[in-house]
KEFIKE-204140 format. One record per residue (C-alpha): x, y, z. Coordinates in steps of 0.2 Angstrom, whole numbers, plus 5000, padded with zeros to 4 digits. Example, Ala and Ser with C-alpha at 12.3 -4.5 7.8 and 13.67 -1.06 7.14 Angstrom:
2
node xx=5062 | yy=4978 | zz=5039
node xx=5068 | yy=4995 | zz=5036
REM end
This chain:
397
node xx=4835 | yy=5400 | zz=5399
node xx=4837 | yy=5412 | zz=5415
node xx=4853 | yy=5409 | zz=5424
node xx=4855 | yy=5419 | zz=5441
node xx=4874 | yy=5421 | zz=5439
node xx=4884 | yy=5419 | zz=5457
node xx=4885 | yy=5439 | zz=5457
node xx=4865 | yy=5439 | zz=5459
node xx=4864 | yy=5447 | zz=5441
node xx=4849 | yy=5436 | zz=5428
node xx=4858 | yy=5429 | zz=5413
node xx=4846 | yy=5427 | zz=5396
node xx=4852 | yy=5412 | zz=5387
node xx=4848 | yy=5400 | zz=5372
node xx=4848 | yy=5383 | zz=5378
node xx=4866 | yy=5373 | zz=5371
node xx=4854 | yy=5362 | zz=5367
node xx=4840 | yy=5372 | zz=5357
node xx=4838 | yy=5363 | zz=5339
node xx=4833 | yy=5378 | zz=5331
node xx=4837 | yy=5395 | zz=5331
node xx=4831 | yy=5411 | zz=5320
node xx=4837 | yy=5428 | zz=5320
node xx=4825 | yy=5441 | zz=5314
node xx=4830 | yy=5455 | zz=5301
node xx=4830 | yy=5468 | zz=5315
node xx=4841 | yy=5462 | zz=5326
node xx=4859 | yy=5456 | zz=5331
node xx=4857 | yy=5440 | zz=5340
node xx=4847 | yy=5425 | zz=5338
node xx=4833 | yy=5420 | zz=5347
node xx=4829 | yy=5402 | zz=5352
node xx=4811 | yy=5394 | zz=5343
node xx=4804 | yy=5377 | zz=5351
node xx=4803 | yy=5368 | zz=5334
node xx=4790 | yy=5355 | zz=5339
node xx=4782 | yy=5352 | zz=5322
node xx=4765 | yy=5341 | zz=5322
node xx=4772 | yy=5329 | zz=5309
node xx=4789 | yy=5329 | zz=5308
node xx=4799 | yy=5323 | zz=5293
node xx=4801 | yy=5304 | zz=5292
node xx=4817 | yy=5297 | zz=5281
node xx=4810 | yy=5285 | zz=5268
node xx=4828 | yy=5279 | zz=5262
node xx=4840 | yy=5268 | zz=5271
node xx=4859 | yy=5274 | zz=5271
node xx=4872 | yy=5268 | zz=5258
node xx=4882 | yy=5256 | zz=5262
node xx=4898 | yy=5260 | zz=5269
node xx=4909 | yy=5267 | zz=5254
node xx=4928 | yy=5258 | zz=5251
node xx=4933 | yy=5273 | zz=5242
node xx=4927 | yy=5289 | zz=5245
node xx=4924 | yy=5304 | zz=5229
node xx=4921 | yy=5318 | zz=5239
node xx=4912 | yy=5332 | zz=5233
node xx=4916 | yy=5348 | zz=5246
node xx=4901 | yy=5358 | zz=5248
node xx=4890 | yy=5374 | zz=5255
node xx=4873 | yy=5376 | zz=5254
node xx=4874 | yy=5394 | zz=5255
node xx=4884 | yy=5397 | zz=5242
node xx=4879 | yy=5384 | zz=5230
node xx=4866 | yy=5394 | zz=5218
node xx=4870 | yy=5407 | zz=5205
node xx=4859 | yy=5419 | zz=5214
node xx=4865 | yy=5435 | zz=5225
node xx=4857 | yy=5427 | zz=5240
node xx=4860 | yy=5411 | zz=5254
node xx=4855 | yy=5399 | zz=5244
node xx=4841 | yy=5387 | zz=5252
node xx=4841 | yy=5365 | zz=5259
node xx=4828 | yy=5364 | zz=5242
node xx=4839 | yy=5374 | zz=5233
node xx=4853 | yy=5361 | zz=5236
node xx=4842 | yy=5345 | zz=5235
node xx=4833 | yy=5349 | zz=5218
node xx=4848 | yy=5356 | zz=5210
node xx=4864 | yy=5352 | zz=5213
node xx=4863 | yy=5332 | zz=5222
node xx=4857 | yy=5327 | zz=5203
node xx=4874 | yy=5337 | zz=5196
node xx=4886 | yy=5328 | zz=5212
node xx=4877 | yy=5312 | zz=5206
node xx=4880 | yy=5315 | zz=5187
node xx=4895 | yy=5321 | zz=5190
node xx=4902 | yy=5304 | zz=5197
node xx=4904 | yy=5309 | zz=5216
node xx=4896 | yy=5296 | zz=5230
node xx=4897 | yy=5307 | zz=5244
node xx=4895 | yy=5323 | zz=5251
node xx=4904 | yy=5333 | zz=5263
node xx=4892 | yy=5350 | zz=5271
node xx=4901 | yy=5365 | zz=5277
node xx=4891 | yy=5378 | zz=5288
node xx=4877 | yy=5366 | zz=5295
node xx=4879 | yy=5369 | zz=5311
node xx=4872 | yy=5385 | zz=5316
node xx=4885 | yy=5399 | zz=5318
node xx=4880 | yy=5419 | zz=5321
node xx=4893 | yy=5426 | zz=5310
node xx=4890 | yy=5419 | zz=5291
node xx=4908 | yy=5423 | zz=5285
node xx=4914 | yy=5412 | zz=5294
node xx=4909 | yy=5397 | zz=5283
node xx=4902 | yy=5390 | zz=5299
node xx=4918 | yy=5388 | zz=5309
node xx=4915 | yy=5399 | zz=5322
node xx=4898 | yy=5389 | zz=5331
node xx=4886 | yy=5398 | zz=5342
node xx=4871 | yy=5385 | zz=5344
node xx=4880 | yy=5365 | zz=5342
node xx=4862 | yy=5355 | zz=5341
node xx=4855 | yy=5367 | zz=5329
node xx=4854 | yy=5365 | zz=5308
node xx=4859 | yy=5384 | zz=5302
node xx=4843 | yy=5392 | zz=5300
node xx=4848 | yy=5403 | zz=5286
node xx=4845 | yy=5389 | zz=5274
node xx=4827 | yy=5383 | zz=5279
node xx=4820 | yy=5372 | zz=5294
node xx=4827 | yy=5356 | zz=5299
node xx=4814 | yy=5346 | zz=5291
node xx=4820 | yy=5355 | zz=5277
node xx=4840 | yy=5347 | zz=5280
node xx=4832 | yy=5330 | zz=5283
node xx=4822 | yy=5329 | zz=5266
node xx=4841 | yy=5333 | zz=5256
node xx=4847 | yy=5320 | zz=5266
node xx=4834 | yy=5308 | zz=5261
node xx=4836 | yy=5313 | zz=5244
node xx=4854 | yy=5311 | zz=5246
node xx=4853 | yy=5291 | zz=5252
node xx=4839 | yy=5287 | zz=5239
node xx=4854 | yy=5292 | zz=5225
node xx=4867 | yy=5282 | zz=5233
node xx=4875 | yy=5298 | zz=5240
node xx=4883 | yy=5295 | zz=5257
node xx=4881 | yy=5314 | zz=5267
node xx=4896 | yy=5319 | zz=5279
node xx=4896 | yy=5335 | zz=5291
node xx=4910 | yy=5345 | zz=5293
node xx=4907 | yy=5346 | zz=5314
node xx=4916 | yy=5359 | zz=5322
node xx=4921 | yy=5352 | zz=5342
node xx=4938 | yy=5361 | zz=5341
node xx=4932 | yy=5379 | zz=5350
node xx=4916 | yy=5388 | zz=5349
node xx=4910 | yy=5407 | zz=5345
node xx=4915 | yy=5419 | zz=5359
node xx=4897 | yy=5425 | zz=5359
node xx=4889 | yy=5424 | zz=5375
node xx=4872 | yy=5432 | zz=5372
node xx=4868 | yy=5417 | zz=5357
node xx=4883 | yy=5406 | zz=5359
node xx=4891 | yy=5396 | zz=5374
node xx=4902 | yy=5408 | zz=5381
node xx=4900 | yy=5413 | zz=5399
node xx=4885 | yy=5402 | zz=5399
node xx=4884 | yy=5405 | zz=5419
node xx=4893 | yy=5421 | zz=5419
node xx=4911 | yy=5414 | zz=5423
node xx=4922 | yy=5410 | zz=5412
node xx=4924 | yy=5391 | zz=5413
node xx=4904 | yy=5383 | zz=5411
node xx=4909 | yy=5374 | zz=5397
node xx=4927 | yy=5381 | zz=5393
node xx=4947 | yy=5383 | zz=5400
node xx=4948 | yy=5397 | zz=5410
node xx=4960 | yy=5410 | zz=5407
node xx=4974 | yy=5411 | zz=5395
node xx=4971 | yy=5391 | zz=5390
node xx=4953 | yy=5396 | zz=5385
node xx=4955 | yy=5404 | zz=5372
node xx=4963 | yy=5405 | zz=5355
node xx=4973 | yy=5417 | zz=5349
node xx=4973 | yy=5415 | zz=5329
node xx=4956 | yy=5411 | zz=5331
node xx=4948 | yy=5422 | zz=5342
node xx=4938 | yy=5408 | zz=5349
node xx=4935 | yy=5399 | zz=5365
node xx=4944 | yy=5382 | zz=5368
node xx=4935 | yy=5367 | zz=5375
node xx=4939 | yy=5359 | zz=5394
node xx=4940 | yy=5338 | zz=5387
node xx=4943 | yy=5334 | zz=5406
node xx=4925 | yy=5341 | zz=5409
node xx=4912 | yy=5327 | zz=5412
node xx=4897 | yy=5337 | zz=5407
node xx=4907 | yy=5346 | zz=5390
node xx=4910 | yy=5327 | zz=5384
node xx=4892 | yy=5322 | zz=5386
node xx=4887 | yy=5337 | zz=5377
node xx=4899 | yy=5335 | zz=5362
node xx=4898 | yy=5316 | zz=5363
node xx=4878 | yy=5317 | zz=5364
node xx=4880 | yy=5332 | zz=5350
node xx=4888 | yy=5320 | zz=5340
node xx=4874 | yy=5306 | zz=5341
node xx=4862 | yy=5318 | zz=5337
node xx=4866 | yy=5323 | zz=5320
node xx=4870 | yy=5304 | zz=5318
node xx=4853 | yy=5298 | zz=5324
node xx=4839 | yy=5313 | zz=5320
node xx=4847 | yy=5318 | zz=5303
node xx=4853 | yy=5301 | zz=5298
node xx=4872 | yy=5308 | zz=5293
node xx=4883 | yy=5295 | zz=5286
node xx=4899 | yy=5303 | zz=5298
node xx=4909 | yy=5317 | zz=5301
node xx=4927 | yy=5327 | zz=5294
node xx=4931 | yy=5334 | zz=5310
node xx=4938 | yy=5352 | zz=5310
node xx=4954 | yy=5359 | zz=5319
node xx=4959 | yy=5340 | zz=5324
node xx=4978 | yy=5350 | zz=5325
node xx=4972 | yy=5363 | zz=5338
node xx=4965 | yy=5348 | zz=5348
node xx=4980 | yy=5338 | zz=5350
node xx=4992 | yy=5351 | zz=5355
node xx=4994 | yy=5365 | zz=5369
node xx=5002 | yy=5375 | zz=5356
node xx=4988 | yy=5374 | zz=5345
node xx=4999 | yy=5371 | zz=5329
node xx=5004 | yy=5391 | zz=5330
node xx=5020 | yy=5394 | zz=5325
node xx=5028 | yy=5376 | zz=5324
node xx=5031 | yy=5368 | zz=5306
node xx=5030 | yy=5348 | zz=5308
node xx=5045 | yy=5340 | zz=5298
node xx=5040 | yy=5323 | zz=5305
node xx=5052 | yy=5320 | zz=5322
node xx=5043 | yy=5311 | zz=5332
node xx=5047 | yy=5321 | zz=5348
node xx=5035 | yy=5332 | zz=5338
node xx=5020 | yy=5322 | zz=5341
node xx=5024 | yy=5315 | zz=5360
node xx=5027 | yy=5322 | zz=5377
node xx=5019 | yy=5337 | zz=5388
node xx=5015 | yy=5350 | zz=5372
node xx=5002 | yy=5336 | zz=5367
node xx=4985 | yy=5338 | zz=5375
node xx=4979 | yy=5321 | zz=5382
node xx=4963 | yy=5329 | zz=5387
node xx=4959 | yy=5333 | zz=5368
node xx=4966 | yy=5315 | zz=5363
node xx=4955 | yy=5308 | zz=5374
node xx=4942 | yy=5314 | zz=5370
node xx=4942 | yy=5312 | zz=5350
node xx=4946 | yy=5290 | zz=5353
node xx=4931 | yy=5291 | zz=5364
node xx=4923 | yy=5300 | zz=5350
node xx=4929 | yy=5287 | zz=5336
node xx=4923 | yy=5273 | zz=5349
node xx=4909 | yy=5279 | zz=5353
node xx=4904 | yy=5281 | zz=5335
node xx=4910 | yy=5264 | zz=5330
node xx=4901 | yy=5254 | zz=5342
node xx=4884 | yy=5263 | zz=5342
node xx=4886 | yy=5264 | zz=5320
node xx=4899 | yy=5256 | zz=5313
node xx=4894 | yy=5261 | zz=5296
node xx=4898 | yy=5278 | zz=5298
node xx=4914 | yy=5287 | zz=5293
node xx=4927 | yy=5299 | zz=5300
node xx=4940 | yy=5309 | zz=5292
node xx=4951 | yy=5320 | zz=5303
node xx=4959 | yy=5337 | zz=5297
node xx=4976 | yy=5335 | zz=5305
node xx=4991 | yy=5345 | zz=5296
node xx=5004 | yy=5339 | zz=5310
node xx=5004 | yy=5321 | zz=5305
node xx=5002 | yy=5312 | zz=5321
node xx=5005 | yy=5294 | zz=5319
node xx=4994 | yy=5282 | zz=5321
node xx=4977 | yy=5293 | zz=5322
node xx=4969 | yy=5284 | zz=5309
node xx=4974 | yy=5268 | zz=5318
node xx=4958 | yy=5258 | zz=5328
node xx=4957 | yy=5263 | zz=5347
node xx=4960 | yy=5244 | zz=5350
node xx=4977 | yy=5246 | zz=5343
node xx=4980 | yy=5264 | zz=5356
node xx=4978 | yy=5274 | zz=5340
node xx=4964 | yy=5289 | zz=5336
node xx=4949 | yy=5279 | zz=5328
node xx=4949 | yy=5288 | zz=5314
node xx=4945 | yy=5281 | zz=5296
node xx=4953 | yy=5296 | zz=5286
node xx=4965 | yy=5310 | zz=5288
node xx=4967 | yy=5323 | zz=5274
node xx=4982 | yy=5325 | zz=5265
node xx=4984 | yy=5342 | zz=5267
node xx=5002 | yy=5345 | zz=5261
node xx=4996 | yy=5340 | zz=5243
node xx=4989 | yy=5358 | zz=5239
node xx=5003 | yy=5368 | zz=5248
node xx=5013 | yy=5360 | zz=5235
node xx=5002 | yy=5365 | zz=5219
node xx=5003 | yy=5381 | zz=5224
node xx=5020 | yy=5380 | zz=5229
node xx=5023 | yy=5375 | zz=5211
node xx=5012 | yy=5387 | zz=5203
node xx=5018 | yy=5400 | zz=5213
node xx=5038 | yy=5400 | zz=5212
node xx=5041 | yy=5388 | zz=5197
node xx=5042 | yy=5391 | zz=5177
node xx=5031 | yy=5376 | zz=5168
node xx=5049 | yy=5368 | zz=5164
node xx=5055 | yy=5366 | zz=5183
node xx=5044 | yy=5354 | zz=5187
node xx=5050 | yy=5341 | zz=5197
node xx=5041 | yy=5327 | zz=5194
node xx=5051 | yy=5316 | zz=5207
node xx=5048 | yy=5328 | zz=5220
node xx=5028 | yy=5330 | zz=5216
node xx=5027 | yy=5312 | zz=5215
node xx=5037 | yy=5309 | zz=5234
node xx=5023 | yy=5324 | zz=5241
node xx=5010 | yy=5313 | zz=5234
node xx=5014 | yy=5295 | zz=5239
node xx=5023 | yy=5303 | zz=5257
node xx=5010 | yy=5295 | zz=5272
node xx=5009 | yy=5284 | zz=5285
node xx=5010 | yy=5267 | zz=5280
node xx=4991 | yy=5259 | zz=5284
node xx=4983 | yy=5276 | zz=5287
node xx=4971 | yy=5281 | zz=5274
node xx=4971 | yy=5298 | zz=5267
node xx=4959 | yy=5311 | zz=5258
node xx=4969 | yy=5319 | zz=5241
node xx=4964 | yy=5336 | zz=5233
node xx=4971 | yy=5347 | zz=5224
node xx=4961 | yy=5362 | zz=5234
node xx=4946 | yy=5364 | zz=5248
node xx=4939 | yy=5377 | zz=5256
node xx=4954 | yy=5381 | zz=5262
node xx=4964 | yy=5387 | zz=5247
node xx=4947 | yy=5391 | zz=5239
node xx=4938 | yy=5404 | zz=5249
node xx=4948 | yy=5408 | zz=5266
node xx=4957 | yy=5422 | zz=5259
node xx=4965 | yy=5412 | zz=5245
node xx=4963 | yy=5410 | zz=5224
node xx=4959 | yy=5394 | zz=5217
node xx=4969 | yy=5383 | zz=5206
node xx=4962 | yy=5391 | zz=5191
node xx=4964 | yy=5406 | zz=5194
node xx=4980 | yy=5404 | zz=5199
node xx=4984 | yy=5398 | zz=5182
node xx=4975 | yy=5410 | zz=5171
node xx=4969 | yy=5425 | zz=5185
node xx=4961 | yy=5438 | zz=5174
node xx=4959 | yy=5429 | zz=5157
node xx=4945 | yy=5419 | zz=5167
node xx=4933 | yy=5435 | zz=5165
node xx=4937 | yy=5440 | zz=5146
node xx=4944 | yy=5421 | zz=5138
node xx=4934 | yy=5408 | zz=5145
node xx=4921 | yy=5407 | zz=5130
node xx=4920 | yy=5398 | zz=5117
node xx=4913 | yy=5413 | zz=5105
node xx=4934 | yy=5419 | zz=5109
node xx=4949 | yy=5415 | zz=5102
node xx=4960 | yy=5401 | zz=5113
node xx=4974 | yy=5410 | zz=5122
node xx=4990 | yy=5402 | zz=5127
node xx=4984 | yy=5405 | zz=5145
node xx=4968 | yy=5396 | zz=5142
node xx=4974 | yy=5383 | zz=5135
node xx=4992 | yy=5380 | zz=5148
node xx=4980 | yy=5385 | zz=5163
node xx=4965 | yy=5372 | zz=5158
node xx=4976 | yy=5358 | zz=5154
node xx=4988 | yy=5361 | zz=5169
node xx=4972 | yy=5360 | zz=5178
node xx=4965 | yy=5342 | zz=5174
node xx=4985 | yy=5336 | zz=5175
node xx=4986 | yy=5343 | zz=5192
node xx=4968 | yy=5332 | zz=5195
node xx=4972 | yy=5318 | zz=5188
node xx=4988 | yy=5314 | zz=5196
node xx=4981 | yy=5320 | zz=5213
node xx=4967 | yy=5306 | zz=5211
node xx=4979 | yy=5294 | zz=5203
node xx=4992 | yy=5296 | zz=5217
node xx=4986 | yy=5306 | zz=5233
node xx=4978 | yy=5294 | zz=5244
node xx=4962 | yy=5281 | zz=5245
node xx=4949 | yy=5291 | zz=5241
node xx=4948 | yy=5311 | zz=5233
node xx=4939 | yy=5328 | zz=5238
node xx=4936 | yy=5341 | zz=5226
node xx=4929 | yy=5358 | zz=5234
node xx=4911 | yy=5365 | zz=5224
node xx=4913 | yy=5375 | zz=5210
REM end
């Protein structure tokens, strides 16, 4: 798309709406492809019915193969859907799909908001593991970032039209400082029927069975959750630091997505707490079905970190569990993403840390750490599922 800015000078841009996108070997950005195929895929399998309790299984294609490389859409529908079903998961939650320029990002920081990431294969690709998916019983989520976009102008949103406010808040309020990311404008018109009709469009053309929406924290506040802990006042959750715009915009979301398919599902990662989001939007709450309880792995590794095995304080781990709004459902785990990948270690190898790489086999002698850190492990699970919430999500690997 050519955009003559208002100084005169001819802008080169992907359309926000291109559905696929491809970046050669060669170069930096990507480049937008017409994907127009003569046949395109057709779902043979309906849905799954909507699930009472949710066993998440937390996942990315990319990184879901043994191999030293981006793993494939095949890839994930011939090898590991068959392991999620055998293992006793009925649903699936995909990071990364939508497509982002900078892949370390583990597809938090989007750049094209209609496309499936071409690193993996073609849509048609994405739509066949869905299909597979649904014909095991499997219900597909999408972690859907709508909380800021990639600062990238020349493949991404920013500047679209050569100012600073096409699609975002100009000046200081555009943009985020942790994340180094540009912040929605909710009051905007034509930004809520793009992200409304974004949403509709991974519902309708991919058949997903709902969404985890990301950064539901930086939404609802000016502050952005940056530098304020939540203890659970409720002067924390109403007055002028909340964002109304933002609050708006995710009820009209949760409506939306209600009324035109009420079979889907949505989970909101909120860390502050705020009541009544997982409340319908005929009672004036969020619309959401889920929130994560996402104080549960703070405290393993709380534990792990500063307590000897005989500290425990079993009254204490059993109040963090059971602690959440009364008639809010909530997603337990132990770890994600979060703890797992960004910068963190995972529950293991918190627990056993370089006995992992020498200890771990069967052809060796069982170690004391081994045998604490594999067992601590389960525990930790078990109570989790048993106590954290109404449904569970366990992060791949």
């Amino acid at each position: 798309v050519v955009i003559r800015a208002q100084n005169g000078a001819l802008l080169y841009r992907i359309s926000p709406w291109a559905r696929y996108v491809v970046r050669d070997e060669d170069k930096v950005n990507y480049d937008w492809v017409h994907w127009n195929p003569p046949q395109s895929y057709i779902h043979k399998n309906p849905s799954p019915k909507r699930l009472k309790s949710l066993r998440i299984y937390e996942s990315h294609v990319g990184i879901a193969s043994p191999e030293g490389k981006v793993a494939s859409y095949k890839n994930f529908t011939h090898n590991v859907l068959p392991r999620i079903k055998d293992l006793g998961y009925n649903c699936v939650q995909l990071m990364a799909i939508m497509e982002h320029a900078y892949y370390a990002s583990f597809g938090y920081q989007i750049t094209s908001f209609f496309a499936a990431s071409s690193r993996y294969g073609t849509p048609d690709d994405l739509k066949e593991m869905i299909d597979v998916a649904h014909s095991m019983g499997i219900t597909v989520l999408l972690d859907v970032v709508h909380s800021h976009a990639s600062k990238n102008s020349e493949d991404g949103l920013n500047q679209f039209d050569g100012t600073d406010s096409c699609f975002f808040h100009s000046g200081y309020r555009g943009n985020h400082q942790l994340w180094d990311s540009r912040l929605f404008d909710y009051a905007n018109w034509e930004v809520l029927r793009f992200l409304l009709s974004n949403l509709r469009m991974w519902i309708e053309d991919y058949r997903f069975d709902g969404f985890r929406f990301d950064g539901v924290t930086s939404m609802l506040y000016h502050h952005h959750g940056i530098g304020t802990g939540f203890s659970g006042d409720y002067n924390e959750y109403f007055g002028l630091h909340v964002d109304e715009d933002a609050l708006c915009y995710l009820m009209l979301a949760n409506h939306m997505i209600n009324t035109l398919h009420p079979e889907c599902i949505t989970i909101a990662e909120d860390v502050s707490g705020m009541p009544a989001l997982c409340r319908p939007v005929a009672e004036g709450g969020g619309g959401f079905d889920y929130r994560l309880a996402m104080a549960i792995p703070d405290k393993w590794i709380q534990i792990i970190k500063e307590l000897k095995d005989e500290d425990w304080n079993m009254g204490n781990i059993v109040h963090t569990l059971t602690n959440r709004r009364h008639e809010e459902k909530y997603i337990a785990y132990a770890e994600s993403h979060d703890q797992a990948l960004v910068g963190d270690k995972t529950l293991a190898f918190r627990l056993m840390d370089a006995e992992m790489y020498t200890n771990m086999s069967v052809l060796m002698p069982l170690t004391p750490v081994i045998d604490r850190g594999i067992q601590l492990h389960k525990m930790i699970r078990l109570i989790t599922h048993a106590l954290g919430g109404e449904s569970y999500l366990n992060f791949m690997g």
